[in-house]
C-alpha positions as CSV (number, residue, x, y, z in Angstrom):
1,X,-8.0,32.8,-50.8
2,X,-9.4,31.0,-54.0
3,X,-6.7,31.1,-56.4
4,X,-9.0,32.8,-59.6
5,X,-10.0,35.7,-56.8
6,X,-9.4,38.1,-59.2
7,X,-11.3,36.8,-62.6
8,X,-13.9,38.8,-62.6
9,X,-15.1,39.5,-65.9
10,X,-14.0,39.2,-69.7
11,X,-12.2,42.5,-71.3
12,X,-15.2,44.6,-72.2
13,X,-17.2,44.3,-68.5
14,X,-14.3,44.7,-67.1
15,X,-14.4,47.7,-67.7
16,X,-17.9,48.4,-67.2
17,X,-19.6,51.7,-68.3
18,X,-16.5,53.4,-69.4
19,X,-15.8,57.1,-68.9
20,X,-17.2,59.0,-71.8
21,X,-15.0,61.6,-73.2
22,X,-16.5,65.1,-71.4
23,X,-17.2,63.4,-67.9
24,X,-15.5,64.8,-65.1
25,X,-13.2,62.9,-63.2
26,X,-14.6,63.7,-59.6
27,X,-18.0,62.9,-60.9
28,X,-17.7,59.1,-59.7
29,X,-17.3,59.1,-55.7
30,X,-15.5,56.2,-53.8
31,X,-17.1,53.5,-52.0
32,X,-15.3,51.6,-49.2
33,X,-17.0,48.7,-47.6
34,X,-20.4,49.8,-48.8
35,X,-20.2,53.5,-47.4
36,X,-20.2,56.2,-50.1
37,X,-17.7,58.8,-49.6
38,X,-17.6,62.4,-49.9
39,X,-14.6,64.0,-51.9
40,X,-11.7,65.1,-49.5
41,X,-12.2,68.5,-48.0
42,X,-9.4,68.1,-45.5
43,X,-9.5,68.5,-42.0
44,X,-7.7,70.0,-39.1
45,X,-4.2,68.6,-37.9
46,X,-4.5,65.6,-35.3
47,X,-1.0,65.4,-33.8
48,X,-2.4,62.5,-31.8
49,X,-3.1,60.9,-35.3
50,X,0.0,61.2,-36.8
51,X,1.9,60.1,-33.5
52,X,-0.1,57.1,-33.2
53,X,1.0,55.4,-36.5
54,X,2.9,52.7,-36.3
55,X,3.8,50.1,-38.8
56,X,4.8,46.8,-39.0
57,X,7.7,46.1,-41.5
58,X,7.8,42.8,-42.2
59,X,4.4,42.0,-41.8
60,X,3.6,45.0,-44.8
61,X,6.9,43.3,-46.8
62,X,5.1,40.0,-46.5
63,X,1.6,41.3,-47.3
64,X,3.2,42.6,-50.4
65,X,4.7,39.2,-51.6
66,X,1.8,37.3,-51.1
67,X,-0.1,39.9,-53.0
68,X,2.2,39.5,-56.1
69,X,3.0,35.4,-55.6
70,X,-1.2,34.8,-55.5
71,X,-1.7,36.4,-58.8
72,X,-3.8,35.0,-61.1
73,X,-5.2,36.9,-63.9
74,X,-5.5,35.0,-67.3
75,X,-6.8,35.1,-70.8
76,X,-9.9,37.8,-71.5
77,X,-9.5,38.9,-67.7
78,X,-5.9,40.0,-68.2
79,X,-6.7,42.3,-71.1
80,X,-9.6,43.5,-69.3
81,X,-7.3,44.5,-66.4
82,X,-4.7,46.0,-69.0
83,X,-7.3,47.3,-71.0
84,X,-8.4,49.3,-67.2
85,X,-4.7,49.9,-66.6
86,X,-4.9,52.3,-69.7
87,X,-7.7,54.4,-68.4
88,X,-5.7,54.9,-65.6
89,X,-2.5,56.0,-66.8
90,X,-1.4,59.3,-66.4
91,X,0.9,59.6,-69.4
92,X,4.4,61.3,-68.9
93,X,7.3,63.1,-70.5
94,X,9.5,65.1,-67.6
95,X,12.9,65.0,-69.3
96,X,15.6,67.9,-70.0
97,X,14.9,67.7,-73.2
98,X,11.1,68.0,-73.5
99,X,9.9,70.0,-76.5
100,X,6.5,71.2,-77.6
101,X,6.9,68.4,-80.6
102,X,7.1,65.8,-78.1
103,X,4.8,66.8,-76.0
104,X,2.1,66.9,-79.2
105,X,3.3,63.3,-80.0
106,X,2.3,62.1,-76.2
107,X,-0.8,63.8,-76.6
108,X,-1.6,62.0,-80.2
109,X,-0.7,58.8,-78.1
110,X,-2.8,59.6,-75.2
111,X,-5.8,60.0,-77.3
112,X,-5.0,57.0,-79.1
113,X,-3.0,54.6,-77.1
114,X,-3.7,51.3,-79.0
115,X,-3.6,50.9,-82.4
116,X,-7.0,50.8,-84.3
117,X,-6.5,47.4,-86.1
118,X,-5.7,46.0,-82.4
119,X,-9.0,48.0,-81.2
120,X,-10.8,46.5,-83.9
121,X,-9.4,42.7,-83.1
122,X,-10.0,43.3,-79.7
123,X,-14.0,44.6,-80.0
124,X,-14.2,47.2,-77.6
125,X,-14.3,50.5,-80.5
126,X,-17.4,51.8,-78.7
127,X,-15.7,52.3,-75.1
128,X,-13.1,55.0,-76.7
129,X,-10.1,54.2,-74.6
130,X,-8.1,57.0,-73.5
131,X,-5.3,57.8,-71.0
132,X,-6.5,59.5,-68.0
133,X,-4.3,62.8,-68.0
134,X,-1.0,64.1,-69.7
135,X,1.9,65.1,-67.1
136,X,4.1,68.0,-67.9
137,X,6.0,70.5,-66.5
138,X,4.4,74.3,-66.4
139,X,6.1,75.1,-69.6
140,X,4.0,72.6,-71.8
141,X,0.7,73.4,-70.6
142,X,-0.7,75.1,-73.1
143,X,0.7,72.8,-75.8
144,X,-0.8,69.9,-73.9
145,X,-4.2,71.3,-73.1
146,X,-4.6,72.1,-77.0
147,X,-3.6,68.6,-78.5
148,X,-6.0,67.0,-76.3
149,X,-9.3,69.7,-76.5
150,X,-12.2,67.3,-77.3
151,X,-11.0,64.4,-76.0
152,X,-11.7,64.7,-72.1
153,X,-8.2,63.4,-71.5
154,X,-7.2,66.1,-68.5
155,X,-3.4,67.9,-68.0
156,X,-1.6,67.8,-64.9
157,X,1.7,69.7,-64.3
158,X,4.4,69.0,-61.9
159,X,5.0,72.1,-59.7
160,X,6.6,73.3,-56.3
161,X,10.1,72.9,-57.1
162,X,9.7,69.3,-58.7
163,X,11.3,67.0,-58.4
164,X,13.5,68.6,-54.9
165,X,10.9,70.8,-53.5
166,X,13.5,73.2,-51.6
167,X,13.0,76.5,-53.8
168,X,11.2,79.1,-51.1
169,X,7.6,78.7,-50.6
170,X,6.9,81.7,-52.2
171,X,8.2,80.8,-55.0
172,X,6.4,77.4,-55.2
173,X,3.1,78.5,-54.8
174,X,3.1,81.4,-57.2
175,X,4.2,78.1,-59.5
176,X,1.3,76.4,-59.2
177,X,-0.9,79.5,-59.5
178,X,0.8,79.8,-62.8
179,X,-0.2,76.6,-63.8
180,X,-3.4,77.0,-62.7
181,X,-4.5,79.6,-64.6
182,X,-2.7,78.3,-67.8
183,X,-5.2,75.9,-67.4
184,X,-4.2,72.7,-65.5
185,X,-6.9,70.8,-64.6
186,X,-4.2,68.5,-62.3
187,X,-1.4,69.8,-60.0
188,X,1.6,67.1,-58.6
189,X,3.2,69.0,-55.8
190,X,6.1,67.5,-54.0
191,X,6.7,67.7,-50.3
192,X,9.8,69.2,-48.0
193,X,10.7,66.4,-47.1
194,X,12.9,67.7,-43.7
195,X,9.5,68.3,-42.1
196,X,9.4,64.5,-42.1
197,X,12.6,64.1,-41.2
198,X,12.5,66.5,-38.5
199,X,8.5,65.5,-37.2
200,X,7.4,69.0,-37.9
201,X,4.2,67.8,-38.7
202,X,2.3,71.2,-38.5
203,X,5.2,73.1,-41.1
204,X,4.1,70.2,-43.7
205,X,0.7,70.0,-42.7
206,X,0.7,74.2,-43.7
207,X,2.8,73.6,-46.6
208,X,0.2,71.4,-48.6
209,X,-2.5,73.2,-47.3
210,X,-1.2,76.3,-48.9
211,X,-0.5,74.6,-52.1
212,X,-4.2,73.5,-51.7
213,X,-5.3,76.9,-51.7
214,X,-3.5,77.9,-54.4
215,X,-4.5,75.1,-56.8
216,X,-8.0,76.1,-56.4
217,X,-10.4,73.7,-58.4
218,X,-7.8,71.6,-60.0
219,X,-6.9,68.7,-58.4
220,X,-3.7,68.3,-56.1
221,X,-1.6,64.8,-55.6
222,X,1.0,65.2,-53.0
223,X,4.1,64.0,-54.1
224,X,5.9,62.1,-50.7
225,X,9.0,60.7,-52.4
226,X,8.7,57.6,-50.4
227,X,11.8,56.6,-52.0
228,X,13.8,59.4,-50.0
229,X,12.0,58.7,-46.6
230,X,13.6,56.4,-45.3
231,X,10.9,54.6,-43.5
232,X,7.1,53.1,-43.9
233,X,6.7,54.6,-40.8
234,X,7.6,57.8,-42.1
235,X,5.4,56.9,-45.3
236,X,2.2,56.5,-43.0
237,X,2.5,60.1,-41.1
238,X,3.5,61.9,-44.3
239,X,0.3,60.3,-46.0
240,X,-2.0,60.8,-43.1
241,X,-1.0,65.0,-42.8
242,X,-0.7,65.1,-46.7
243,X,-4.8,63.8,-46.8
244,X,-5.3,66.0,-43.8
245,X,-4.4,68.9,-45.5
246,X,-6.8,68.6,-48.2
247,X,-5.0,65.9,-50.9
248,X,-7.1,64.7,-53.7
249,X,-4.7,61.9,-54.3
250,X,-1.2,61.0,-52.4
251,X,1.6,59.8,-55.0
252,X,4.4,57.2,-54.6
253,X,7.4,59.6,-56.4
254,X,8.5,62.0,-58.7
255,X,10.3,59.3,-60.6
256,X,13.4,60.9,-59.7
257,X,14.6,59.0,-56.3
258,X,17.2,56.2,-56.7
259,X,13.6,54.4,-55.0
260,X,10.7,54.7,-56.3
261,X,7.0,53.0,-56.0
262,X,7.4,49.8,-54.5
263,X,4.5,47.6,-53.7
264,X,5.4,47.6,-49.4
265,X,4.8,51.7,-50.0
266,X,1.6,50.8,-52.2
267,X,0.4,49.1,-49.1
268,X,1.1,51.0,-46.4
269,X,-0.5,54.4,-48.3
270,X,-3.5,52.1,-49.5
271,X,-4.3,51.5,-45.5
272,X,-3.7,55.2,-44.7
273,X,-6.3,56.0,-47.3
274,X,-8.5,53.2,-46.0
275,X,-8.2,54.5,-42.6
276,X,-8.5,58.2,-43.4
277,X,-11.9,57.5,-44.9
278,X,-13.1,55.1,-42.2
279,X,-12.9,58.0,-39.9
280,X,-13.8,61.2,-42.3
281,X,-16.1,59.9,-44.8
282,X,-13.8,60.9,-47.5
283,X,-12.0,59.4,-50.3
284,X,-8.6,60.5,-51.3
285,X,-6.9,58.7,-54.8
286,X,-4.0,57.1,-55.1
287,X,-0.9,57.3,-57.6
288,X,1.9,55.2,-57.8
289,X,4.7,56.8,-60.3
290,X,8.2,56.0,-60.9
291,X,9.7,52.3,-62.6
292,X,6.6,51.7,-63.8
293,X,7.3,49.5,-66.7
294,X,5.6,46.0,-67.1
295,X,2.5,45.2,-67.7
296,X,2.6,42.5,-65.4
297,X,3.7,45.5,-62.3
298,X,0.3,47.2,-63.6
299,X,-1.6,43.8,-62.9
300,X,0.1,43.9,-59.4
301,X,-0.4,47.4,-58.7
302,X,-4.5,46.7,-59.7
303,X,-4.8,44.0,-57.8
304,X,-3.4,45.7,-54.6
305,X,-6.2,48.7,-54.9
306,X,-8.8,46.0,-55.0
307,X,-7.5,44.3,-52.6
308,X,-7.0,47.1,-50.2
309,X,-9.4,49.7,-51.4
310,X,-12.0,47.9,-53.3
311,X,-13.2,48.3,-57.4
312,X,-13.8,52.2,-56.7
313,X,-10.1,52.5,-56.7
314,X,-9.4,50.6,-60.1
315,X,-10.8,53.7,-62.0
316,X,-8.7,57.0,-62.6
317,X,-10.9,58.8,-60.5
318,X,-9.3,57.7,-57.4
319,X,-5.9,55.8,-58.9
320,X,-3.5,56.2,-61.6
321,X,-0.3,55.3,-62.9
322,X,2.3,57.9,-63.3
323,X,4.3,56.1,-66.3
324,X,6.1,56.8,-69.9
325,X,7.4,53.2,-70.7
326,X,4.4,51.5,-69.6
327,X,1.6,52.2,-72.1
328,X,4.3,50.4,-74.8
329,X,4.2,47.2,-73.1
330,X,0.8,47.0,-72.0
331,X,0.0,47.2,-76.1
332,X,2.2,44.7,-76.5
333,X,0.8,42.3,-74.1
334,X,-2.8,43.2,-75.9
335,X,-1.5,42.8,-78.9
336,X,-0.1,39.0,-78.3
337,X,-3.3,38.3,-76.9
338,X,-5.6,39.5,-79.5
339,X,-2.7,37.6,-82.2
340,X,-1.0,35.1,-80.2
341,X,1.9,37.1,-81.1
342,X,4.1,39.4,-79.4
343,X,5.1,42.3,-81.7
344,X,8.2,44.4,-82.2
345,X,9.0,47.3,-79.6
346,X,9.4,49.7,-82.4
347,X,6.1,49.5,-83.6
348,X,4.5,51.2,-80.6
349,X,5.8,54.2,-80.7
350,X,5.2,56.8,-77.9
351,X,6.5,60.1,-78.8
């Protein structure tokens, strides 16, 4: 593979007709190899399916290696990509500690996350970059969907027992209901994740499909925790019944594992989507969450969606990041190329 496979296009067509403000996020489908698909509606369990994975460790390991050692994105091309990484960025604050003040400052961030002398320098005023969502739990909901009214910048809340997922079921559904109807436009749901332990594939399969029904018309990424699964295998079946059920999007972690998204996962879901939507028609998005921090990691996480999924799935309609520290360094890195300097960590700010 040419060396410069991934140079394709200065910062602002990069980014090509950017998202205005109001537009919905479902309202760009997915293409794979050529074929439009449909968004996912789910489908019935097939056991046979699931059973049938099988994955190949060390060939996945060294698919992910050469992924990240063939890199080259330079000059105008990288800020494009970091520019894109932006858009996709579902912006975070889950801590103990969370407060309606710092939840108003992520927002402010999230509807401004580069500076305006650095927009300015950089030329691209009139594509009015914005995060793709704010991630909160139930509590800040309301606080979140007010300081970013206006801006089409959408809130998603972490619900059924995040980050452990063992409260009663009950219990987790009414959850997301709650969150629902506060006004979510985005719900992360986490998984049991003894029904992949255990191969009780129709118990998780019912799980998500009830969270589905209770999420309604906002969007639900299945949180698999692959950092507590021990296996890719595992990975690959947990995917396969999560998108079965009815996921819009299947997501690394809750950024709570000792483990979280690592590039061998990023593959192995990637093929699991590609696969599902070979055989459905239907697109399901991807999120990878948890150590998120580089720049350069957002480079390598774009690069494997193109690689794997093709351009549809470098837009936050079907990928984001699920990140805090991220957006800081990514303004950085635009910031030294726009300047040819890199700037002090303290003056981008996040909340």
């Amino acid at each position: 593979m040419a060396a410069n496979r991934h140079e394709t296009g200065p910062a602002h067509a990069l980014l090509g007709q950017a998202r205005t403000p109001g537009e919905a996020v479902e309202s760009l489908p997915g293409v794979l190899a050529g074929r439009r698909l449909l968004p996912n509606a789910g489908m019935p369990l097939d056991l046979n399916w699931v059973q049938d994975v099988r994955v190949n460790t060390s060939a996945v390991e060294r698919r992910a290696q050469t992924e990240v050692a063939r890199r080259t994105v330079k000059k105008e091309w990288q800020a494009g990509w970091l520019l894109r990484a932006l858009t996709c960025m579902d912006l975070t604050t889950l801590a103990g500690d969370d407060t309606e003040e710092r939840v108003r400052r992520l927002c402010a961030k999230g509807r401004r996350p580069l500076q305006h002398e650095l927009v300015q320098c950089l030329g691209v005023e009139q594509l009015q970059i914005r995060v793709a969502a704010i991630c909160v739990y139930h509590l800040f909901v309301e606080t979140a969907l007010h300081a970013v009214e206006g801006s089409g910048i959408r809130v998603a809340a972490v619900s059924a027992g995040f980050p452990a997922g063992l409260s009663p079921l009950a219990e987790r559904v009414a959850e997301i209901r709650r969150s629902v109807e506060a006004g979510a436009h985005e719900i992360d749901i986490v998984i049991t994740r003894a029904h992949v332990f255990g191969g009780r594939w129709q118990a998780l399969y019912d799980e998500i499909a009830a969270f589905k029904q209770a999420c309604g018309a906002a969007h639900m990424k299945v949180i698999l925790a692959t950092g507590d699964l021990l296996t890719l295998r595992n990975v690959a079946r947990a995917s396969l019944v999560a998108m079965m059920a009815g996921a819009d999007f299947i997501k690394t972690s809750t950024g709570k594992e000792s483990v979280n998204a690592t590039l061998p996962v990023g593959v192995v879901m990637a093929r699991a989507i590609r696969e599902y939507g070979e055989q459905t028609g239907m697109a399901v998005g991807f999120k990878a969450a948890g150590g998120i921090r580089t720049a350069r990691q957002s480079l390598d996480w774009l690069a494997l969606m193109k690689e794997e999924l093709g351009s549809s799935w470098m837009r936050a309609e079907l990928f984001r990041f699920g990140a805090s520290g991220l957006l800081g360094d990514i303004e950085r890195q635009l910031e030294h190329y726009a300047t040819g300097r890199y700037s002090a960590e303290y003056r981008h700010p996040i909340a």
